[in-house]
N, CA, C and O atoms as a GROMACS GRO file, in nm:
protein
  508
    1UNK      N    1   6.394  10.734  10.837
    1UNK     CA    2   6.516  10.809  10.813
    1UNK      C    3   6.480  10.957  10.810
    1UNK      O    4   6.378  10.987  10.748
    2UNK      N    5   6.550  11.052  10.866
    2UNK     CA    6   6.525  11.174  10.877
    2UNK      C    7   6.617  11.260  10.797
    2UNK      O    8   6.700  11.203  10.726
    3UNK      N    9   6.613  11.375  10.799
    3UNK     CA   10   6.716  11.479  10.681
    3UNK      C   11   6.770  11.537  10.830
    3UNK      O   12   6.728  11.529  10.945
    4UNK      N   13   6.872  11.591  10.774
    4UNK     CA   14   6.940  11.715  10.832
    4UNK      C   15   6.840  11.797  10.980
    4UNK      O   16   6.856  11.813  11.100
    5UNK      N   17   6.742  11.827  10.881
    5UNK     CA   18   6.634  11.958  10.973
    5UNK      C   19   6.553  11.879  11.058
    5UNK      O   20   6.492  11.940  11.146
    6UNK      N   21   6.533  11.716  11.051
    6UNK     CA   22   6.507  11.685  11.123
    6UNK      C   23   6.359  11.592  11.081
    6UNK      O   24   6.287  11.520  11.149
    7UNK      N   25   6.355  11.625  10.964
    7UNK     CA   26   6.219  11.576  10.906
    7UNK      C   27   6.210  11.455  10.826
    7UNK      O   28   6.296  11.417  10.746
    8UNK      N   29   6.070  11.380  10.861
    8UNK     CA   30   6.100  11.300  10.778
    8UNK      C   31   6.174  11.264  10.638
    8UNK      O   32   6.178  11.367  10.570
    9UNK      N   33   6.227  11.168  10.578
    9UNK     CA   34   6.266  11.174  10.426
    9UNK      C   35   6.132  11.136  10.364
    9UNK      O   36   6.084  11.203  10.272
   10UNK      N   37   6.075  11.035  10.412
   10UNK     CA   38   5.953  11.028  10.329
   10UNK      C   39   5.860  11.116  10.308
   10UNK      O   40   5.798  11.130  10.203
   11UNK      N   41   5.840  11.207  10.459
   11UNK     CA   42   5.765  11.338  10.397
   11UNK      C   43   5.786  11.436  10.271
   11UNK      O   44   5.697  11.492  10.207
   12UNK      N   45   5.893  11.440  10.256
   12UNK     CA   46   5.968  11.515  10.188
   12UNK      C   47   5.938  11.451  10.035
   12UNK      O   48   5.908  11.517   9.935
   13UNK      N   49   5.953  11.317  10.043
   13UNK     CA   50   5.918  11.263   9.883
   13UNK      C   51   5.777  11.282   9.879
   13UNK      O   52   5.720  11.326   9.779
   14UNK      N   53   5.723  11.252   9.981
   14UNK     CA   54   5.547  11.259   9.973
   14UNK      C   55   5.512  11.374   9.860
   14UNK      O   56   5.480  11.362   9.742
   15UNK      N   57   5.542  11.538   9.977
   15UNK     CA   58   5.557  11.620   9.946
   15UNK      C   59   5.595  11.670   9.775
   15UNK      O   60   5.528  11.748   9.708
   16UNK      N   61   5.720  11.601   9.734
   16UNK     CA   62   5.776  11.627   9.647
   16UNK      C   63   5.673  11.550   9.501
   16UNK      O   64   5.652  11.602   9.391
   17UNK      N   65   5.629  11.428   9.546
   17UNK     CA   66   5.563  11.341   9.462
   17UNK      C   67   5.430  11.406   9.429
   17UNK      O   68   5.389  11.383   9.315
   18UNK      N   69   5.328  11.508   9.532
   18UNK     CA   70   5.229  11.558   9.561
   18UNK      C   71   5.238  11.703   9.414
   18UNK      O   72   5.157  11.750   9.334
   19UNK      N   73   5.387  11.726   9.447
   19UNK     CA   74   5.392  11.876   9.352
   19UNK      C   75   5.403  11.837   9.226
   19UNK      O   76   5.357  11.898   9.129
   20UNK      N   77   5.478  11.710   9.224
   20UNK     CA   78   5.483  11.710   9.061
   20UNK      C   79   5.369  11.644   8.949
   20UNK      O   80   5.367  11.646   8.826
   21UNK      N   81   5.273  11.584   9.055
   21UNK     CA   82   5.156  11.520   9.002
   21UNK      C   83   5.074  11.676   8.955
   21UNK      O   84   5.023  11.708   8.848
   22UNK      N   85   5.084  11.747   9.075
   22UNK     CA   86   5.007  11.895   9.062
   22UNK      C   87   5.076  11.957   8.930
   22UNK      O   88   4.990  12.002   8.854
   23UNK      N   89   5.202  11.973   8.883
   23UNK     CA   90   5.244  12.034   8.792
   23UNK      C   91   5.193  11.957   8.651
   23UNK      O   92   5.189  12.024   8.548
   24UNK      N   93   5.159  11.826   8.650
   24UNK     CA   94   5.125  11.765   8.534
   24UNK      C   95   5.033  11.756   8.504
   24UNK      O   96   5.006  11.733   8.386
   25UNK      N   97   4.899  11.775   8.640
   25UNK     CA   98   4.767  11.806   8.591
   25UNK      C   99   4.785  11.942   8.543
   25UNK      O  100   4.711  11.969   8.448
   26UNK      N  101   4.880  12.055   8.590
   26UNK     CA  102   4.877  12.204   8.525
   26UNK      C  103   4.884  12.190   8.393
   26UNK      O  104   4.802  12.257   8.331
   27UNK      N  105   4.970  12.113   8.319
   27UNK     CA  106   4.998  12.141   8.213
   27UNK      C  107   4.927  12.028   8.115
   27UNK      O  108   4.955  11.992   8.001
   28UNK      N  109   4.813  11.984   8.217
   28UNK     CA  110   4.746  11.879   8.092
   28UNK      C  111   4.777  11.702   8.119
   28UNK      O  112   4.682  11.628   8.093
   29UNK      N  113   4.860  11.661   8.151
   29UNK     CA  114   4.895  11.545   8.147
   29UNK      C  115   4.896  11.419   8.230
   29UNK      O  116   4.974  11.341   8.285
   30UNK      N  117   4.730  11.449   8.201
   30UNK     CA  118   4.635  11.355   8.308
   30UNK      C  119   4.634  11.213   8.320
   30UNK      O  120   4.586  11.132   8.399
   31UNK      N  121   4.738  11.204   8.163
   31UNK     CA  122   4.765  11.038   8.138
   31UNK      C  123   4.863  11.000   8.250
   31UNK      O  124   4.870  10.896   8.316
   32UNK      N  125   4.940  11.119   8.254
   32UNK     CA  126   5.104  11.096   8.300
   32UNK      C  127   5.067  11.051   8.497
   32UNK      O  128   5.105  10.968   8.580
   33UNK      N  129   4.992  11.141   8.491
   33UNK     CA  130   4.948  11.164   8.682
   33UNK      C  131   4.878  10.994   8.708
   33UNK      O  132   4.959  10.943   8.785
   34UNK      N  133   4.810  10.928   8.689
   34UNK     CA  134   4.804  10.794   8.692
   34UNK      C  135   4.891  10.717   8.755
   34UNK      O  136   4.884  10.654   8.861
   35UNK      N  137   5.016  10.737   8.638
   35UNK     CA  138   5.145  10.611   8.662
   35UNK      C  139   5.187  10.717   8.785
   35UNK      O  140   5.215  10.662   8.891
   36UNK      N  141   5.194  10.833   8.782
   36UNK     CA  142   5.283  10.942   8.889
   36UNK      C  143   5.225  10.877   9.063
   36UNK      O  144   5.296  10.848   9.159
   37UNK      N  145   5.098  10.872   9.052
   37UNK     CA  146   5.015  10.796   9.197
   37UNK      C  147   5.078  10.694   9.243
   37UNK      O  148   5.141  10.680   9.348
   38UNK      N  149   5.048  10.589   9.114
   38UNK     CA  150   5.038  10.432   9.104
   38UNK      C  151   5.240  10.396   9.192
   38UNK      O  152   5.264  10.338   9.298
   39UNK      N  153   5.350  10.468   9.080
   39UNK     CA  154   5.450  10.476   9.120
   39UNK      C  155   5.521  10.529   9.249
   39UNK      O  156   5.596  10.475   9.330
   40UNK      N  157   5.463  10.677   9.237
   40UNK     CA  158   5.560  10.783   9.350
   40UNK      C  159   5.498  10.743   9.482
   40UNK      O  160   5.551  10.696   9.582
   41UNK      N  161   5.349  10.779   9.454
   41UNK     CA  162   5.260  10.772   9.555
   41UNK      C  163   5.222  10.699   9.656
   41UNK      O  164   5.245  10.710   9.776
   42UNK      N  165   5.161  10.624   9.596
   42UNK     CA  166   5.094  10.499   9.673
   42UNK      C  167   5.212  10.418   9.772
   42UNK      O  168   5.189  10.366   9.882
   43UNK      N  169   5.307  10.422   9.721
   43UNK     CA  170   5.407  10.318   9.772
   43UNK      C  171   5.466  10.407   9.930
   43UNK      O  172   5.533  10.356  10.020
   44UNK      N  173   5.424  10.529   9.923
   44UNK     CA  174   5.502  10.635  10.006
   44UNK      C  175   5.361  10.654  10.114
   44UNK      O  176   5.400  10.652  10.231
   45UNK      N  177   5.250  10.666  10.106
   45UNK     CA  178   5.129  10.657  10.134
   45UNK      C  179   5.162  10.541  10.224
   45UNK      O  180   5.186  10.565  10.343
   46UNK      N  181   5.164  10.434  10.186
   46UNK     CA  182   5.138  10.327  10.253
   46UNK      C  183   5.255  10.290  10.387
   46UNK      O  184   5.219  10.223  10.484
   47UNK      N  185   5.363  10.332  10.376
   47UNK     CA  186   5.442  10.334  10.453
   47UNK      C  187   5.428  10.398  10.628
   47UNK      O  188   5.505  10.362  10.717
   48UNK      N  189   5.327  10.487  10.645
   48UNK     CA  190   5.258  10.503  10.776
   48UNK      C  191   5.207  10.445  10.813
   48UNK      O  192   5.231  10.415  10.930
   49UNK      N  193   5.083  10.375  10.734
   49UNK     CA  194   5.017  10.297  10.737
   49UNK      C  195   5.064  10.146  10.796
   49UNK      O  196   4.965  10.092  10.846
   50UNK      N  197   5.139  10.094  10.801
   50UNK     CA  198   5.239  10.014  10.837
   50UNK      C  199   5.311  10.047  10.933
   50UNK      O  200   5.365   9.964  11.006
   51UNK      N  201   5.324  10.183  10.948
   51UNK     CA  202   5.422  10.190  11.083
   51UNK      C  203   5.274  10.202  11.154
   51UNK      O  204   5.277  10.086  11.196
   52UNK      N  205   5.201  10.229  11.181
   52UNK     CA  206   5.094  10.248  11.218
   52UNK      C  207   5.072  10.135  11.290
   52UNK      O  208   5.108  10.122  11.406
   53UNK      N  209   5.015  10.054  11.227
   53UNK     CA  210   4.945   9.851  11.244
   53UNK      C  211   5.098   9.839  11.333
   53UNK      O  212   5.080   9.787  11.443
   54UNK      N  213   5.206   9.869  11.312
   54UNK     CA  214   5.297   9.756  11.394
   54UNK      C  215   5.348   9.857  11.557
   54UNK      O  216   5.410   9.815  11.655
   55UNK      N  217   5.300   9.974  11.534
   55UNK     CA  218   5.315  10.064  11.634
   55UNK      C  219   5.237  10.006  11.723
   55UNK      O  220   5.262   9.940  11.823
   56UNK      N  221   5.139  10.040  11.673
   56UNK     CA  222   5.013  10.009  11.766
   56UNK      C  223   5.027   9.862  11.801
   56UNK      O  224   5.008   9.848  11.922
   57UNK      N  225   5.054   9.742  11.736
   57UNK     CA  226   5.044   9.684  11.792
   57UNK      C  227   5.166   9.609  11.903
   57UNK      O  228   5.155   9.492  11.940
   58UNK      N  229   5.266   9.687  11.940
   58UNK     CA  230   5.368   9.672  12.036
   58UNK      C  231   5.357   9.760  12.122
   58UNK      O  232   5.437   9.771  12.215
   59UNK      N  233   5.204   9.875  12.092
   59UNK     CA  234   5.139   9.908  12.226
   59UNK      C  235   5.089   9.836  12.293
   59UNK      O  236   5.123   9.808  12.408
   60UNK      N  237   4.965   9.776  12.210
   60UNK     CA  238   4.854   9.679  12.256
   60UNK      C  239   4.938   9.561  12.361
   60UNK      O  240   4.914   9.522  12.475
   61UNK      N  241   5.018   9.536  12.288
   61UNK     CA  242   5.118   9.427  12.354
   61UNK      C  243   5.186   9.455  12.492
   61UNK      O  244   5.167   9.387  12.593
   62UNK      N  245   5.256   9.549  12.483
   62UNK     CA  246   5.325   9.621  12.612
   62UNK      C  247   5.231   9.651  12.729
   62UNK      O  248   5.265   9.658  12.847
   63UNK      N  249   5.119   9.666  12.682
   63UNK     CA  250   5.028   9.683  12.780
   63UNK      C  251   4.927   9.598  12.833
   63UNK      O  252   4.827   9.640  12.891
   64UNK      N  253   4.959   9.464  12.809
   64UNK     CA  254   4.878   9.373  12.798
   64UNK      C  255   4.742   9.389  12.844
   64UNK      O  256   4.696   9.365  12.956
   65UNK      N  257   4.682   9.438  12.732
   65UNK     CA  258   4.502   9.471  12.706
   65UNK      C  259   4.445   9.342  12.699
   65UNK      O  260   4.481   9.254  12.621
   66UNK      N  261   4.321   9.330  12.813
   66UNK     CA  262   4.281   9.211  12.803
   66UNK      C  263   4.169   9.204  12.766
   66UNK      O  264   4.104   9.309  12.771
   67UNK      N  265   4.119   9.109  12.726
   67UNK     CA  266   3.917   9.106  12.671
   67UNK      C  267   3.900   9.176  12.766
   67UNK      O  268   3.956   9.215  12.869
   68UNK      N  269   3.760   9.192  12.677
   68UNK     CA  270   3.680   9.309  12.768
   68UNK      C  271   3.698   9.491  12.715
   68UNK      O  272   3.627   9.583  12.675
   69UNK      N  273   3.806   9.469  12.739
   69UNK     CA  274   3.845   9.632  12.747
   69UNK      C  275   3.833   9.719  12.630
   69UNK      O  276   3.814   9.670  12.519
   70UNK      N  277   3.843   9.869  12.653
   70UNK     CA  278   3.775   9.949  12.547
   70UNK      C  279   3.877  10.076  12.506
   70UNK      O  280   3.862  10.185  12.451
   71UNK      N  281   3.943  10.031  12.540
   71UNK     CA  282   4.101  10.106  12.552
   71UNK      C  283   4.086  10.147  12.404
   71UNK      O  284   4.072  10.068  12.311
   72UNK      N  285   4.093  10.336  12.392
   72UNK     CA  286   4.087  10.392  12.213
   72UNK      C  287   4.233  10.291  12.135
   72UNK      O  288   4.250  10.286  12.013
   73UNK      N  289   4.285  10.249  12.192
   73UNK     CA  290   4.453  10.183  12.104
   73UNK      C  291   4.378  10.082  11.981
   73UNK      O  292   4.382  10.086  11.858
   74UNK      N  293   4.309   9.992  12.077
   74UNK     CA  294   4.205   9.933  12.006
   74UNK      C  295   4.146   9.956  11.865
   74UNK      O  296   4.199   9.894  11.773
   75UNK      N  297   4.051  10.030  11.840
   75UNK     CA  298   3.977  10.113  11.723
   75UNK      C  299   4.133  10.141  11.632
   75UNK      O  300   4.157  10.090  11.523
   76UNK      N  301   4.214  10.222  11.698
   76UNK     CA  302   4.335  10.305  11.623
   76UNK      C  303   4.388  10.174  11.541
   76UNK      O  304   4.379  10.165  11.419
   77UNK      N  305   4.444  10.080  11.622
   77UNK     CA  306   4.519   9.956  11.550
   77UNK      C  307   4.426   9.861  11.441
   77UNK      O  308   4.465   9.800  11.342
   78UNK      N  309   4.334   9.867  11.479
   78UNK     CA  310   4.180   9.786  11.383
   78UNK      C  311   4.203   9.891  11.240
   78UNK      O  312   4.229   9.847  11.128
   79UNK      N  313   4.184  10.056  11.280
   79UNK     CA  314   4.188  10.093  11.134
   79UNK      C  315   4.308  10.151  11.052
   79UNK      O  316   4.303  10.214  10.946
   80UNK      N  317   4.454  10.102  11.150
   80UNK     CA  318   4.534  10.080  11.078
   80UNK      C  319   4.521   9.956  10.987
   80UNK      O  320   4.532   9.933  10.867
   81UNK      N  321   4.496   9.894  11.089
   81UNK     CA  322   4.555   9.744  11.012
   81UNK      C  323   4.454   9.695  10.855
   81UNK      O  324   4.484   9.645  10.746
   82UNK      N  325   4.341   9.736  10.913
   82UNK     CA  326   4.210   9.724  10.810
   82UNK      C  327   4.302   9.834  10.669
   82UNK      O  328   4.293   9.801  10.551
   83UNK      N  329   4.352   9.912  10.696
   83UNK     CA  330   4.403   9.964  10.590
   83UNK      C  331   4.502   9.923  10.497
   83UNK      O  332   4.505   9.966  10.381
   84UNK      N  333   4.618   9.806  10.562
   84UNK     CA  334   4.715   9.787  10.518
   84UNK      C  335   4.637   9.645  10.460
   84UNK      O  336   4.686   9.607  10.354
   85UNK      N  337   4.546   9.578  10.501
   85UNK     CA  338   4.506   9.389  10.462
   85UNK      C  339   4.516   9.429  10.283
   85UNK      O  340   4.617   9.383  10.230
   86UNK      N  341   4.452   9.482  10.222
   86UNK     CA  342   4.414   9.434  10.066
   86UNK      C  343   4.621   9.432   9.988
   86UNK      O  344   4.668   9.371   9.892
   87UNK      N  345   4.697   9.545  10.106
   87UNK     CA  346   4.824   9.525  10.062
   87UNK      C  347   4.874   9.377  10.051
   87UNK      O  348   4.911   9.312   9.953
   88UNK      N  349   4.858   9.333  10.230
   88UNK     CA  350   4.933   9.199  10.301
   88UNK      C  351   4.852   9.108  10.214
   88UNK      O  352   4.916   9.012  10.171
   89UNK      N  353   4.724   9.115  10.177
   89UNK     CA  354   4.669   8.962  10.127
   89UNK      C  355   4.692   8.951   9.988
   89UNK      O  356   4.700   8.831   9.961
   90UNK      N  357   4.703   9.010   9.904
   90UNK     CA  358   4.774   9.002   9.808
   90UNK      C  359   4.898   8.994   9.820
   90UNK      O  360   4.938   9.015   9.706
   91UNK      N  361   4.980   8.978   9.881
   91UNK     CA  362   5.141   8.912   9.874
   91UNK      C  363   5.138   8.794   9.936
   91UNK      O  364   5.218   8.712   9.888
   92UNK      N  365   5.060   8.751  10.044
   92UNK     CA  366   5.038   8.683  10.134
   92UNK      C  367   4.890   8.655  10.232
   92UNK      O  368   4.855   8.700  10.341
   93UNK      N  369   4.829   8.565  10.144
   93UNK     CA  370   4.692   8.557  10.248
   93UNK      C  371   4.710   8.519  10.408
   93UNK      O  372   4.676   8.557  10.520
   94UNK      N  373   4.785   8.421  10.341
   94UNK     CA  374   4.799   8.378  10.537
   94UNK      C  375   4.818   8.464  10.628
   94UNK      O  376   4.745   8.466  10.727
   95UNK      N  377   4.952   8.581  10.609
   95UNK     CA  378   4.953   8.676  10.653
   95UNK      C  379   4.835   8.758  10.732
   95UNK      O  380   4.802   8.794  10.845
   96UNK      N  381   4.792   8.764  10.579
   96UNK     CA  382   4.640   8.874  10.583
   96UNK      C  383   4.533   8.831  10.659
   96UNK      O  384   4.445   8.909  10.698
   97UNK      N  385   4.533   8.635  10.701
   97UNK     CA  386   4.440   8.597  10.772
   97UNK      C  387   4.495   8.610  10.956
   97UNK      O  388   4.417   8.608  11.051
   98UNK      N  389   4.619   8.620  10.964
   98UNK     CA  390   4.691   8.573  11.069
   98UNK      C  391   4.629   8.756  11.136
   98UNK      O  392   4.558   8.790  11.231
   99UNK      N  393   4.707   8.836  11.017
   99UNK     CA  394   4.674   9.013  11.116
   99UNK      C  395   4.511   9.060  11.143
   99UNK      O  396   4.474   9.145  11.224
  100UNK      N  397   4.418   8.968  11.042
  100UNK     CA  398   4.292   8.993  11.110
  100UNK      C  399   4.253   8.910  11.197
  100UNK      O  400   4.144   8.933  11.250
  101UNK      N  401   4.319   8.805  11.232
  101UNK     CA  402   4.238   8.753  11.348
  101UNK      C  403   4.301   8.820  11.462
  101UNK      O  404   4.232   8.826  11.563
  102UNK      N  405   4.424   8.874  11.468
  102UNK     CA  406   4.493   8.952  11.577
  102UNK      C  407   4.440   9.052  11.602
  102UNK      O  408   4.445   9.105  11.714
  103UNK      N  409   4.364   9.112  11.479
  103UNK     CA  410   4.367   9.258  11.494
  103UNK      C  411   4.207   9.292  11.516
  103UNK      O  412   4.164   9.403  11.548
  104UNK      N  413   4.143   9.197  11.497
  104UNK     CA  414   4.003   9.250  11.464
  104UNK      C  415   3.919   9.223  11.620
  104UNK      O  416   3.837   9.132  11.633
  105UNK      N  417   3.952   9.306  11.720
  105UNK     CA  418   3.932   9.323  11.864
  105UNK      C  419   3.797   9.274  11.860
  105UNK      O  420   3.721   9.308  11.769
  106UNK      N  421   3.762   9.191  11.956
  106UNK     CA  422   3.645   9.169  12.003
  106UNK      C  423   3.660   9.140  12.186
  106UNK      O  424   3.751   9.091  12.252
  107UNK      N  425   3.516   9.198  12.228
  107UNK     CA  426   3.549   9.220  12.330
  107UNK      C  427   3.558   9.067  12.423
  107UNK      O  428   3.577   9.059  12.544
  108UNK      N  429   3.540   8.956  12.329
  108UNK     CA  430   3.528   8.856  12.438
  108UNK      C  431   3.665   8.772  12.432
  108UNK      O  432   3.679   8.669  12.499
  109UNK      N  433   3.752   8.817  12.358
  109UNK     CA  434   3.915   8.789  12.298
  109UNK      C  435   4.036   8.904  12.321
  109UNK      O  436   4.030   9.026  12.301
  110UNK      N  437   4.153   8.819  12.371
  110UNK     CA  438   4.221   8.918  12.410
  110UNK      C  439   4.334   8.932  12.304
  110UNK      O  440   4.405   8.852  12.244
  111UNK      N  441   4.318   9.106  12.306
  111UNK     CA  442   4.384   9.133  12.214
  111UNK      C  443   4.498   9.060  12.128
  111UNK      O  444   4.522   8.950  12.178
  112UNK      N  445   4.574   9.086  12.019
  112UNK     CA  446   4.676   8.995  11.953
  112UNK      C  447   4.682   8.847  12.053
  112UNK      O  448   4.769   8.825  12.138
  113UNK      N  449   4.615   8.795  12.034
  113UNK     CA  450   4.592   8.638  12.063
  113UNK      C  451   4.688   8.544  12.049
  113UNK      O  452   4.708   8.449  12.125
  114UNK      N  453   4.774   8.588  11.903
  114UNK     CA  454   4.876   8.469  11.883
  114UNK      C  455   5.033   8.520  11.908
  114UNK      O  456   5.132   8.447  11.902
  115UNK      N  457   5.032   8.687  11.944
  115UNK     CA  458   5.157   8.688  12.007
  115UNK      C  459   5.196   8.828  11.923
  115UNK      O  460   5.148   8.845  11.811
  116UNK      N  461   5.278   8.917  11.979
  116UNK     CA  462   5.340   9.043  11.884
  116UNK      C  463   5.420   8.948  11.798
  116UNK      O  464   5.350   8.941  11.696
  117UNK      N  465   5.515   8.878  11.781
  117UNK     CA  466   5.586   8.845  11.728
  117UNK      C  467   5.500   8.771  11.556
  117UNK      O  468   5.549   8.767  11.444
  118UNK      N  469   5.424   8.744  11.583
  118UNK     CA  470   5.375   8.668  11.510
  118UNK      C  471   5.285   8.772  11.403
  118UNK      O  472   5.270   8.739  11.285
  119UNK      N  473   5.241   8.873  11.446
  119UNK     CA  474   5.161   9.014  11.392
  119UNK      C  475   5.268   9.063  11.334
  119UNK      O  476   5.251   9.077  11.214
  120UNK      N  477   5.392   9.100  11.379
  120UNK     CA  478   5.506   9.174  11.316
  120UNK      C  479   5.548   9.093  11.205
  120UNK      O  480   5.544   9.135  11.089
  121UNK      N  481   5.586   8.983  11.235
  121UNK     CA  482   5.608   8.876  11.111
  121UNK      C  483   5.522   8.827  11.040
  121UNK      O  484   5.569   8.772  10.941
  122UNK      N  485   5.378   8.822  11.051
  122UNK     CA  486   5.319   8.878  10.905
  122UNK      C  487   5.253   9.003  10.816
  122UNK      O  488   5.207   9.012  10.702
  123UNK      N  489   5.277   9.109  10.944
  123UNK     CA  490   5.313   9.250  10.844
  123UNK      C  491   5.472   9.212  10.773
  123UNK      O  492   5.502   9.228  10.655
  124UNK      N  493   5.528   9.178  10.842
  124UNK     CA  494   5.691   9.188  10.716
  124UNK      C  495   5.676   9.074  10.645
  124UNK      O  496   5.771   9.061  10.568
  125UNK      N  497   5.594   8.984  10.638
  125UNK     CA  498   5.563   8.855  10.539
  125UNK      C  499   5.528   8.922  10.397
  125UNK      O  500   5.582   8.900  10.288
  126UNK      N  501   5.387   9.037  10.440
  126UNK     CA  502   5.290   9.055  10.350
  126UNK      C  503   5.338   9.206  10.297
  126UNK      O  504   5.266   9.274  10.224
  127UNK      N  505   5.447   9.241  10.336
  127UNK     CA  506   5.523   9.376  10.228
  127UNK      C  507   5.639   9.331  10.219
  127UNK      O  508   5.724   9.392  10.154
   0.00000   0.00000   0.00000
């Protein structure tokens, strides 16, 4: 979702979440900045991260990358996705087992193996 000017909304909370953690370490309240991460943060953080893994992988897909190949999309989608697993496997292992066997490129396996559809539906399983 975008604003008016054209910019992300989540940047904008990022942003906004970033200043007020900064204003509470100013004034001391190092307890407070914790829950400020744990809450504002993290949850806003992770949201690229996810568009990321499912971007990439309806590249990988569209382009049908086959073993072998060394195509940079590759690496990019591996360390999306490697970023989002400790999210997906804690809500959902299966999930978490289904996007690493899709995701974890090897050159003698062709890419997403069991299908985009099936990678997208257990990123939206596992958030």
């Amino acid at each position: 979702v975008c604003t008016d000017s054209g910019e992300a909304k989540t940047n904008q909370e990022i942003i906004q979440a970033f200043k007020d953690a900064s204003d509470a370490l100013t004034q001391g309240a190092c307890d407070q900045v914790l829950s400020m991460v744990q809450i504002n943060i993290e949850p806003l953080l992770v949201l690229p991260l996810i568009q990321g893994t499912m971007s990439l992988a309806v590249l990988i897909s569209s382009d049908s990358v086959d073993a072998g190949t060394t195509d940079y999309s590759l690496g990019a989608a591996f360390a999306f996705a490697w970023s989002i697993l400790p999210l997906i496997n804690s809500a959902d292992s299966a999930s978490g087992d289904l996007i690493r066997a899709n995701m974890n490129f090897q050159l003698t396996d062709k890419p997403i193996k069991d299908g985009l559809d099936a990678v997208l539906g257990a990123v939206k399983s596992g958030v």
